[in-house]
PDB file of N, CA, C and O in Angstrom:
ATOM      1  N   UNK A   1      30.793  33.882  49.417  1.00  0.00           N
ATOM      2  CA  UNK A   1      31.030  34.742  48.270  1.00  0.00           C
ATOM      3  C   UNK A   1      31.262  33.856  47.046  1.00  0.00           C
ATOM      4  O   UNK A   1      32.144  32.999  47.099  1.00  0.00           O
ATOM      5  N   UNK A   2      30.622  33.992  46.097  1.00  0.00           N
ATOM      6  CA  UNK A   2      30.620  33.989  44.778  1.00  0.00           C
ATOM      7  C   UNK A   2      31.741  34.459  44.086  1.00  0.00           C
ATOM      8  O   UNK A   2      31.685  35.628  43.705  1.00  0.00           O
ATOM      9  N   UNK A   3      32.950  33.675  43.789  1.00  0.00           N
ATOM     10  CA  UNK A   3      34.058  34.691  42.785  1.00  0.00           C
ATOM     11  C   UNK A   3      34.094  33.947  41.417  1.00  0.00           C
ATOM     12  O   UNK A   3      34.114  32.744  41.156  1.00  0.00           O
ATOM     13  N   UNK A   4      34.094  35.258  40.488  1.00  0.00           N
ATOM     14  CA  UNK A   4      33.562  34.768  38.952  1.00  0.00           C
ATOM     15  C   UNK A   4      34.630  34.939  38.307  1.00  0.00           C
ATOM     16  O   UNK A   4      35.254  35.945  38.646  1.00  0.00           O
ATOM     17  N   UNK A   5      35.181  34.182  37.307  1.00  0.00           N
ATOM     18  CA  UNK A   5      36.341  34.557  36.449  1.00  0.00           C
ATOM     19  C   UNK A   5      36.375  34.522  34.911  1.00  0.00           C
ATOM     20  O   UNK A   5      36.250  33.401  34.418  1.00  0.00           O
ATOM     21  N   UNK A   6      36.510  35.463  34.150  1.00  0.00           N
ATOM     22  CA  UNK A   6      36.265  35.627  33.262  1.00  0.00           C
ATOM     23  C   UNK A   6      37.183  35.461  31.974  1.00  0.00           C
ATOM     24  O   UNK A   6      37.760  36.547  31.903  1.00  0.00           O
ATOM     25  N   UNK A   7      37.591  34.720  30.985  1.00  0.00           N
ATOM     26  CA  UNK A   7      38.293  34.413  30.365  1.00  0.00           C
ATOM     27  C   UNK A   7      37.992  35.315  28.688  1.00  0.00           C
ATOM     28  O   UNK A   7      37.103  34.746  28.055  1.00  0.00           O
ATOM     29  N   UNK A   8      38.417  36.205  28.166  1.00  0.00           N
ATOM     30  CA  UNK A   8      37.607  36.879  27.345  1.00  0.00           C
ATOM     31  C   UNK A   8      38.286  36.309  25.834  1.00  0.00           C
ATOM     32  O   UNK A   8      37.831  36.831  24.816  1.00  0.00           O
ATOM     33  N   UNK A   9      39.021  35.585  25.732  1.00  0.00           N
ATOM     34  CA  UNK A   9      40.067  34.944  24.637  1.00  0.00           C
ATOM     35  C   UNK A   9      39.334  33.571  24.777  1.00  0.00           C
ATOM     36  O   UNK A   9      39.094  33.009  23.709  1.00  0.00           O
ATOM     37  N   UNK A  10      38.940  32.939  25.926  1.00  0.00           N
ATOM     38  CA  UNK A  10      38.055  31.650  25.190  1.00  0.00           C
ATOM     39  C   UNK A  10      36.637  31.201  25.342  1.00  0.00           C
ATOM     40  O   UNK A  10      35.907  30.225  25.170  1.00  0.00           O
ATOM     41  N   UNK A  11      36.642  32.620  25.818  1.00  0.00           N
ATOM     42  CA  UNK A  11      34.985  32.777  26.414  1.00  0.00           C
ATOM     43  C   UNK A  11      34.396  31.670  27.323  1.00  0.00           C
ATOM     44  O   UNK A  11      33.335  31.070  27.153  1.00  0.00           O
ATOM     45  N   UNK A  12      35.214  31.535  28.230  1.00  0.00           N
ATOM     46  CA  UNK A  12      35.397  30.337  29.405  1.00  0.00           C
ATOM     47  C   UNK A  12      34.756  31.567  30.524  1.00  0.00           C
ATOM     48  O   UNK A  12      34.858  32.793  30.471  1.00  0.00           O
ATOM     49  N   UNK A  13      34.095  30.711  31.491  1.00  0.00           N
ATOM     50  CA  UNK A  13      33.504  31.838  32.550  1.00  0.00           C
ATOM     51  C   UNK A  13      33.782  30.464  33.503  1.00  0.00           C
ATOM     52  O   UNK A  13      33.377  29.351  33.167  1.00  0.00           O
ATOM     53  N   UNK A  14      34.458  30.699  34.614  1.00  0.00           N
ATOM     54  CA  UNK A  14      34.638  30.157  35.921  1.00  0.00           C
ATOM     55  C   UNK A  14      33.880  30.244  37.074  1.00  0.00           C
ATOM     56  O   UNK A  14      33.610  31.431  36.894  1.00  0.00           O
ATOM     57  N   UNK A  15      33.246  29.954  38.225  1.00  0.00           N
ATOM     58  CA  UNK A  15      32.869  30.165  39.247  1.00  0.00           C
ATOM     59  C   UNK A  15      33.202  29.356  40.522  1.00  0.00           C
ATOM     60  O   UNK A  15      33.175  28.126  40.563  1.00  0.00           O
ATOM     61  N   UNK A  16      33.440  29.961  41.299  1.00  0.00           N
ATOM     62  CA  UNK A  16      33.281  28.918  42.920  1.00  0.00           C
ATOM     63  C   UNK A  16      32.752  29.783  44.224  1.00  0.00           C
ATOM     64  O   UNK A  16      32.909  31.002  44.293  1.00  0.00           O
ATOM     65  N   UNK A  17      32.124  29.022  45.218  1.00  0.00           N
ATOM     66  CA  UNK A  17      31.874  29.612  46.242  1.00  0.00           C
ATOM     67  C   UNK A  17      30.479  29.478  46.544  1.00  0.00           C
ATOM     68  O   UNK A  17      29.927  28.621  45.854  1.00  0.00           O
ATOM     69  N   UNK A  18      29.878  29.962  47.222  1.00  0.00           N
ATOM     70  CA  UNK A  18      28.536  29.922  47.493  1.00  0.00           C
ATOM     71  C   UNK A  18      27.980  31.779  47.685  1.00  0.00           C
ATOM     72  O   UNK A  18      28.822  32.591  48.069  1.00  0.00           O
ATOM     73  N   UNK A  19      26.703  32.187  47.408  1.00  0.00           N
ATOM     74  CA  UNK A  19      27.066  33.508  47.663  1.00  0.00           C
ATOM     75  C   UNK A  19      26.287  34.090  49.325  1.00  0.00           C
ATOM     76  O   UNK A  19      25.996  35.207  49.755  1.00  0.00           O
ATOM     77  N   UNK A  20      26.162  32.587  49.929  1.00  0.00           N
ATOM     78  CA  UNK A  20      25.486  33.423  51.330  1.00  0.00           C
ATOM     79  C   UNK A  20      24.858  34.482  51.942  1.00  0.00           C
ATOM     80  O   UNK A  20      24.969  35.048  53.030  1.00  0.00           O
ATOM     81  N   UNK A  21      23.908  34.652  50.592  1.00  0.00           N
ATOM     82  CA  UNK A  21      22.778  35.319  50.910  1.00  0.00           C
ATOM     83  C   UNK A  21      21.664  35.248  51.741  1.00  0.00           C
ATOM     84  O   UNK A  21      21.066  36.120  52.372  1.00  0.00           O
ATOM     85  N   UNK A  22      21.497  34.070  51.629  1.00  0.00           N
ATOM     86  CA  UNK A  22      20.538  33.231  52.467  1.00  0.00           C
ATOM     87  C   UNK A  22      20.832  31.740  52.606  1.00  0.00           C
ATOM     88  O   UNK A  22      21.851  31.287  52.084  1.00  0.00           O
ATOM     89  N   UNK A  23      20.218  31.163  53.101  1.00  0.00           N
ATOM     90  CA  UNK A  23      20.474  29.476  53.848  1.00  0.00           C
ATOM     91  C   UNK A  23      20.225  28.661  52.185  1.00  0.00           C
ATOM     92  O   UNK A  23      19.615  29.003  51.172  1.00  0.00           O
ATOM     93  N   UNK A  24      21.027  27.474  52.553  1.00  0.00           N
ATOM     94  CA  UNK A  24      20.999  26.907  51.142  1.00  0.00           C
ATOM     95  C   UNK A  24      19.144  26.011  50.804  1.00  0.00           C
ATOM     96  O   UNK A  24      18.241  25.367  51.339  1.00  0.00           O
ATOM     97  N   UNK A  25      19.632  26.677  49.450  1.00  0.00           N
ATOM     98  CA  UNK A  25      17.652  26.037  48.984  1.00  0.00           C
ATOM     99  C   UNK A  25      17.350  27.217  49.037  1.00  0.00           C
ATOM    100  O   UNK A  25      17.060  27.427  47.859  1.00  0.00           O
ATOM    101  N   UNK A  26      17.126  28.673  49.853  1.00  0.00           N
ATOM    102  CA  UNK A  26      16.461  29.957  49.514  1.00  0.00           C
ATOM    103  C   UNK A  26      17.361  30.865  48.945  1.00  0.00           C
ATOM    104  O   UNK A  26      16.873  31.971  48.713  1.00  0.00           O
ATOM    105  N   UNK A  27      18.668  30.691  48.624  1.00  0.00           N
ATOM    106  CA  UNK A  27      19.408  31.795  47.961  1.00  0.00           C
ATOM    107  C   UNK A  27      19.651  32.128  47.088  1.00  0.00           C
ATOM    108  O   UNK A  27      20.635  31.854  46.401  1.00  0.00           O
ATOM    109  N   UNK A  28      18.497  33.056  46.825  1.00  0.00           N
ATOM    110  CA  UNK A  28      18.083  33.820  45.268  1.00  0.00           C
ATOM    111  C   UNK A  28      19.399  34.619  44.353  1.00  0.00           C
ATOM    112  O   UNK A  28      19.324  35.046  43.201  1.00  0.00           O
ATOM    113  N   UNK A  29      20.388  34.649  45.122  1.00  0.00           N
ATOM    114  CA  UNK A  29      21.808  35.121  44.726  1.00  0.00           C
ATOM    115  C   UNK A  29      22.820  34.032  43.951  1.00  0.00           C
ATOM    116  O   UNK A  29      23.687  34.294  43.117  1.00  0.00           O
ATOM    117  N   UNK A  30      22.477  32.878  44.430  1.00  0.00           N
ATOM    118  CA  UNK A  30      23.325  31.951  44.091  1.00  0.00           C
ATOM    119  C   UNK A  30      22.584  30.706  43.136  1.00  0.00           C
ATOM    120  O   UNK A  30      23.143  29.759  42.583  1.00  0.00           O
ATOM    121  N   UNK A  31      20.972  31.106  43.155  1.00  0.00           N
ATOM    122  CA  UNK A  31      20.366  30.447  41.932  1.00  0.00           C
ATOM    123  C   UNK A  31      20.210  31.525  40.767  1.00  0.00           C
ATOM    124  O   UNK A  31      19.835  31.112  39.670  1.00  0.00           O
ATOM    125  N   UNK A  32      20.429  32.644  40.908  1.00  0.00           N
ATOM    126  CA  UNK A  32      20.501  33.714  39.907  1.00  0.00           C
ATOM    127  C   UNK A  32      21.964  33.358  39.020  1.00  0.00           C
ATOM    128  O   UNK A  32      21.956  33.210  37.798  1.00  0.00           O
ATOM    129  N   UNK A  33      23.320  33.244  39.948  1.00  0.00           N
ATOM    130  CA  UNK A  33      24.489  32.658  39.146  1.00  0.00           C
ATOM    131  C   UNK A  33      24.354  31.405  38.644  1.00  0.00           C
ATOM    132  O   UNK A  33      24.744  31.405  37.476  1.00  0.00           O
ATOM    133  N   UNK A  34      23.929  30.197  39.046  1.00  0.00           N
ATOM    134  CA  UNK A  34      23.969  28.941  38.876  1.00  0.00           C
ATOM    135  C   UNK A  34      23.142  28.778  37.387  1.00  0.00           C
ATOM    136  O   UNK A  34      23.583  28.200  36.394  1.00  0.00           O
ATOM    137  N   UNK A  35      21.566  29.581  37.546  1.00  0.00           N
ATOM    138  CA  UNK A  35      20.895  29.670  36.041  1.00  0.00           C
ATOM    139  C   UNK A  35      22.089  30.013  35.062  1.00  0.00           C
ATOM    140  O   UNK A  35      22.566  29.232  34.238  1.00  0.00           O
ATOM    141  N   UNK A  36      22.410  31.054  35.247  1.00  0.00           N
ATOM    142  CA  UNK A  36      22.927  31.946  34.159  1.00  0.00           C
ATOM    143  C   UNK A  36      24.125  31.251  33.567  1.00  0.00           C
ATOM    144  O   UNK A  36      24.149  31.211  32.337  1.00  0.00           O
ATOM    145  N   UNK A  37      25.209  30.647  34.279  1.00  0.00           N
ATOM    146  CA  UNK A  37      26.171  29.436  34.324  1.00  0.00           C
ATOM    147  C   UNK A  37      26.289  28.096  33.728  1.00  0.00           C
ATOM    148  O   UNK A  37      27.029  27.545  32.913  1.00  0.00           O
ATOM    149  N   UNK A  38      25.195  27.763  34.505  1.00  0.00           N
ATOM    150  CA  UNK A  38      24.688  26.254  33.747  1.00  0.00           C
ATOM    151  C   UNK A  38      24.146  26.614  31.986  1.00  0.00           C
ATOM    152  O   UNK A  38      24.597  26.089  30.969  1.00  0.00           O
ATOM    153  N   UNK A  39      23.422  27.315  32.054  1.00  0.00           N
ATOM    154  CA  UNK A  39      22.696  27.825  30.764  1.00  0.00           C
ATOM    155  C   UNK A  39      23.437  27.801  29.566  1.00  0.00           C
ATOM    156  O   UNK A  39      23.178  27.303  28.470  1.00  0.00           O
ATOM    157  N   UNK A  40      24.843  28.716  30.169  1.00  0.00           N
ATOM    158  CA  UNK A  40      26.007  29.424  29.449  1.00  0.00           C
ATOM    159  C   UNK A  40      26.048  27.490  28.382  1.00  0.00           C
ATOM    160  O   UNK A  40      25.943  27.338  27.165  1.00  0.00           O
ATOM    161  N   UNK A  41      26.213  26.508  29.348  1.00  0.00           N
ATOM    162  CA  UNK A  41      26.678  25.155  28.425  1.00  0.00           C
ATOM    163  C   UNK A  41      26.504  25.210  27.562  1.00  0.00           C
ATOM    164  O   UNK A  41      27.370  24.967  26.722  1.00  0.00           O
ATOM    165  N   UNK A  42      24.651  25.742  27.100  1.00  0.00           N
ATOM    166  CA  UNK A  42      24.114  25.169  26.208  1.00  0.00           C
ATOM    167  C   UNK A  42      24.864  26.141  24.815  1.00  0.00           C
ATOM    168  O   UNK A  42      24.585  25.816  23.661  1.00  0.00           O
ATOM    169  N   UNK A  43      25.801  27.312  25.091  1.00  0.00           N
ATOM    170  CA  UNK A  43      25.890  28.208  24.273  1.00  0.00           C
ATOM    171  C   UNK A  43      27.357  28.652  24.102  1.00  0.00           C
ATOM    172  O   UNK A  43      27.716  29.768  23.728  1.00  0.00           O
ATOM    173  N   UNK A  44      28.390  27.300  24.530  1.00  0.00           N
ATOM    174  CA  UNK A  44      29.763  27.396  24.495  1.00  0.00           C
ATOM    175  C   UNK A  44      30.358  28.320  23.289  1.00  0.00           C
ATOM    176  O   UNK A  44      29.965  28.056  22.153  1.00  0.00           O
ATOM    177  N   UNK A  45      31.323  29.434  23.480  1.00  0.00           N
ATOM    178  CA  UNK A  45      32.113  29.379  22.478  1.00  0.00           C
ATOM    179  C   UNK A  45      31.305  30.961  21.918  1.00  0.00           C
ATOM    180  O   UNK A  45      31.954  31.847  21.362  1.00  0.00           O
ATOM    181  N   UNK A  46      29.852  31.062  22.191  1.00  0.00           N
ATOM    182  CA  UNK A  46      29.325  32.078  21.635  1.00  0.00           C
ATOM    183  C   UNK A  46      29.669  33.307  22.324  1.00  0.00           C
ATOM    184  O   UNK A  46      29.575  33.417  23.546  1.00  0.00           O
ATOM    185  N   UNK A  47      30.258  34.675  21.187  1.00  0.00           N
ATOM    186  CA  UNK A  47      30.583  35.480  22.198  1.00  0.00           C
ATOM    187  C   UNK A  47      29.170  36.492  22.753  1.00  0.00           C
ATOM    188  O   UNK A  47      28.992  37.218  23.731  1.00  0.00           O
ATOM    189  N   UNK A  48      28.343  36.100  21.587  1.00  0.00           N
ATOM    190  CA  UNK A  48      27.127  37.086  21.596  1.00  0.00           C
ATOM    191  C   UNK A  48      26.419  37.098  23.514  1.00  0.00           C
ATOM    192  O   UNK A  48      25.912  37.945  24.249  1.00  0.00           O
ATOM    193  N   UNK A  49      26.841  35.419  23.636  1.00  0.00           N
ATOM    194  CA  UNK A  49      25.807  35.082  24.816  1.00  0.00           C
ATOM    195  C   UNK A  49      27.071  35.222  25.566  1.00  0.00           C
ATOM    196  O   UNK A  49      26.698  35.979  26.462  1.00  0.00           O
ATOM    197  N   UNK A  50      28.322  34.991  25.792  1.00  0.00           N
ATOM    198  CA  UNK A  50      29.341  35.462  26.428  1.00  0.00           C
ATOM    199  C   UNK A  50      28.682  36.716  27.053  1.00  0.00           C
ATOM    200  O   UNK A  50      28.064  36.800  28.115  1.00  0.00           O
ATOM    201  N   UNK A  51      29.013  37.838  25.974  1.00  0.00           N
ATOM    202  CA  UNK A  51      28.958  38.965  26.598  1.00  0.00           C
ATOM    203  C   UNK A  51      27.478  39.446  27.331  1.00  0.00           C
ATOM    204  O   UNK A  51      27.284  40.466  27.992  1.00  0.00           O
ATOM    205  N   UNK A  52      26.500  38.351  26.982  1.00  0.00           N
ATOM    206  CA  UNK A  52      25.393  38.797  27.586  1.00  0.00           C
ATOM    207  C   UNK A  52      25.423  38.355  29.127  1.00  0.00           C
ATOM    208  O   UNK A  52      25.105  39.079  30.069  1.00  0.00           O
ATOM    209  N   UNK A  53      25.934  36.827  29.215  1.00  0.00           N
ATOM    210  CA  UNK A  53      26.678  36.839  30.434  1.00  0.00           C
ATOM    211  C   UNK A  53      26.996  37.540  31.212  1.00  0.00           C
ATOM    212  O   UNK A  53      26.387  37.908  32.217  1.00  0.00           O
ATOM    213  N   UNK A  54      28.230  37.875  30.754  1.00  0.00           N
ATOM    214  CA  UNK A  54      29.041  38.860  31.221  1.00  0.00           C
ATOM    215  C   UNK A  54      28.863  39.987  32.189  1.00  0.00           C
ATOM    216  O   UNK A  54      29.449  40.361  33.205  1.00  0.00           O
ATOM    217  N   UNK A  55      27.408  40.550  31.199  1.00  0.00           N
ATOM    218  CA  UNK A  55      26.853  41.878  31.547  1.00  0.00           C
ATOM    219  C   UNK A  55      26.191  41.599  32.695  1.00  0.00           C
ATOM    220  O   UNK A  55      26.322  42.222  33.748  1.00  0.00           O
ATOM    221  N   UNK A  56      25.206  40.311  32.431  1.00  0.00           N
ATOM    222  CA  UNK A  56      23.966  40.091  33.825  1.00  0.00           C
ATOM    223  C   UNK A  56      25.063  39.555  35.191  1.00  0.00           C
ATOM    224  O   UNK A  56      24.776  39.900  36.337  1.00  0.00           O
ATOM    225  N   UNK A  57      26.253  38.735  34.929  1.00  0.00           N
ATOM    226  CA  UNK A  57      27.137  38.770  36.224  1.00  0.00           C
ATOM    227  C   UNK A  57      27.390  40.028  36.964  1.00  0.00           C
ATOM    228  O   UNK A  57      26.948  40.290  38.083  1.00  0.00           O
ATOM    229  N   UNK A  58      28.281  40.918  36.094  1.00  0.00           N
ATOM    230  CA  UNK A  58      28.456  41.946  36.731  1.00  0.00           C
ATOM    231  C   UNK A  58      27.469  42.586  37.399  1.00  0.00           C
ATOM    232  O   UNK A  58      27.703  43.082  38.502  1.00  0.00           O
ATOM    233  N   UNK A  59      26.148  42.664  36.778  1.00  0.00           N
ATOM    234  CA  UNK A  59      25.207  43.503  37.157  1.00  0.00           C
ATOM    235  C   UNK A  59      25.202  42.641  38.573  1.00  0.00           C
ATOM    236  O   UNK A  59      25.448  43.579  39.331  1.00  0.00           O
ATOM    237  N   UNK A  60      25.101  41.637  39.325  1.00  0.00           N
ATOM    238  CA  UNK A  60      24.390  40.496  40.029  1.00  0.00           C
ATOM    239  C   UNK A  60      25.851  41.624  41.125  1.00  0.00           C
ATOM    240  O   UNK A  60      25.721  42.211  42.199  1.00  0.00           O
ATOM    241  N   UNK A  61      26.839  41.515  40.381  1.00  0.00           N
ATOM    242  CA  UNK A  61      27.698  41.688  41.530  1.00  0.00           C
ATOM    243  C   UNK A  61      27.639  43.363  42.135  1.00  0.00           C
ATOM    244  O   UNK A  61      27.793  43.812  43.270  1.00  0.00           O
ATOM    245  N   UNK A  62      27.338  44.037  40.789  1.00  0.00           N
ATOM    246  CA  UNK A  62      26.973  45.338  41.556  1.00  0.00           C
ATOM    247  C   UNK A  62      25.596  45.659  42.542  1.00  0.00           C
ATOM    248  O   UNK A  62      25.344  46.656  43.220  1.00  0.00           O
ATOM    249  N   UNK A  63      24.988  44.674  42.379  1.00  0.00           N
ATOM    250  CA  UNK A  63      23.562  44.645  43.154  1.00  0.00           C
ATOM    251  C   UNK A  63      23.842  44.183  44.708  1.00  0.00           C
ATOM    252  O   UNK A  63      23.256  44.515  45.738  1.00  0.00           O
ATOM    253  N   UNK A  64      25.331  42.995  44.425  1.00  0.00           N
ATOM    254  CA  UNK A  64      24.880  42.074  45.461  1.00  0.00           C
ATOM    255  C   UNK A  64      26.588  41.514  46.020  1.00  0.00           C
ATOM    256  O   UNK A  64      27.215  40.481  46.254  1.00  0.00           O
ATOM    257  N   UNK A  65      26.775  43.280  46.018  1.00  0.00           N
ATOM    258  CA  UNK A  65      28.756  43.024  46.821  1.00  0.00           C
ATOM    259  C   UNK A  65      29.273  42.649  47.414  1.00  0.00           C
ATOM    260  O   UNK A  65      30.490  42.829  47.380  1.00  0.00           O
ATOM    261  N   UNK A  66      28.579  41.755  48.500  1.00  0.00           N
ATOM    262  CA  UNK A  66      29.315  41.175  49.309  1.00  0.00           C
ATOM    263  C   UNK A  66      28.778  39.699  49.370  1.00  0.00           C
ATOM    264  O   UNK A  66      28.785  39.063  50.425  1.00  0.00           O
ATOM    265  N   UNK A  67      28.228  39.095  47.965  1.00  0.00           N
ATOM    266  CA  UNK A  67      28.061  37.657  47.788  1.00  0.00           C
ATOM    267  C   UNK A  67      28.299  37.066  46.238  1.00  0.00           C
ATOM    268  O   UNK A  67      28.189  35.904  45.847  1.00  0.00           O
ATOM    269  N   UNK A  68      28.818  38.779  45.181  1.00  0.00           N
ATOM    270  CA  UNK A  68      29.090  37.928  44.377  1.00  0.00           C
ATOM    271  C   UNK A  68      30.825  39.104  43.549  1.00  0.00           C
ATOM    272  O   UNK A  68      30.956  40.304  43.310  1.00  0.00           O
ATOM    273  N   UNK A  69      31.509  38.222  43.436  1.00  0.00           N
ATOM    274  CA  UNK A  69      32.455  39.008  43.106  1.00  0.00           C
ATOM    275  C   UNK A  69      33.303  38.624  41.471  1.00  0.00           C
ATOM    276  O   UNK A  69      33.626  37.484  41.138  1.00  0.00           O
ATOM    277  N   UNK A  70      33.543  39.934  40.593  1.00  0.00           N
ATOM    278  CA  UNK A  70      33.985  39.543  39.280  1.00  0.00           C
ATOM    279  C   UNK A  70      35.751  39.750  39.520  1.00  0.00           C
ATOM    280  O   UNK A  70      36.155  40.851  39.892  1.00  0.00           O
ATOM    281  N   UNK A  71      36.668  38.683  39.290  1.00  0.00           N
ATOM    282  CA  UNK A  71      37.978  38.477  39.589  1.00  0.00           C
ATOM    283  C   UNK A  71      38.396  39.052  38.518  1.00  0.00           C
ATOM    284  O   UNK A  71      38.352  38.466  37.436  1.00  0.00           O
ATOM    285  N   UNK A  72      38.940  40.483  38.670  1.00  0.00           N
ATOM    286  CA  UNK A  72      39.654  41.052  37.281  1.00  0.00           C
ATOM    287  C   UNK A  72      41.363  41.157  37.375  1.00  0.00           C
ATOM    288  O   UNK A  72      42.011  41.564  36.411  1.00  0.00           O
TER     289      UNK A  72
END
């Protein structure tokens, strides 16, 4: 499982875990977070891409409940 943490005061986004969807190298669950994550670097601090974040995590976790989870 994937648990995501969301910081909305410094627009810090956390992650750990793996989301064991599939065997490592095919898990389209956990290269779907890792893009979106890594990416986030290039766009520190922005809330625009924050919240776009934000939105495509959650969505990942409502798709995919028992490998990716938002820590509220």
């Amino acid at each position: 499982m994937i648990s995501i943490l969301f910081d909305d005061e410094s627009l810090e986004i956390k992650a750990k875990g793996h989301a064991n969807y599939s065997i490592k190298g095919y898990d389209i669950v956990c290269a779907g977070v890792s893009s979106l994550i890594e990416n986030y670097k290039l766009y520190e601090k922005n809330k625009d891409v924050y919240d776009f974040l934000k939105f495509s995590l959650c969505n990942l976790e409502e798709s995919y409940p028992n490998n990716v989870e938002i820590i509220r």
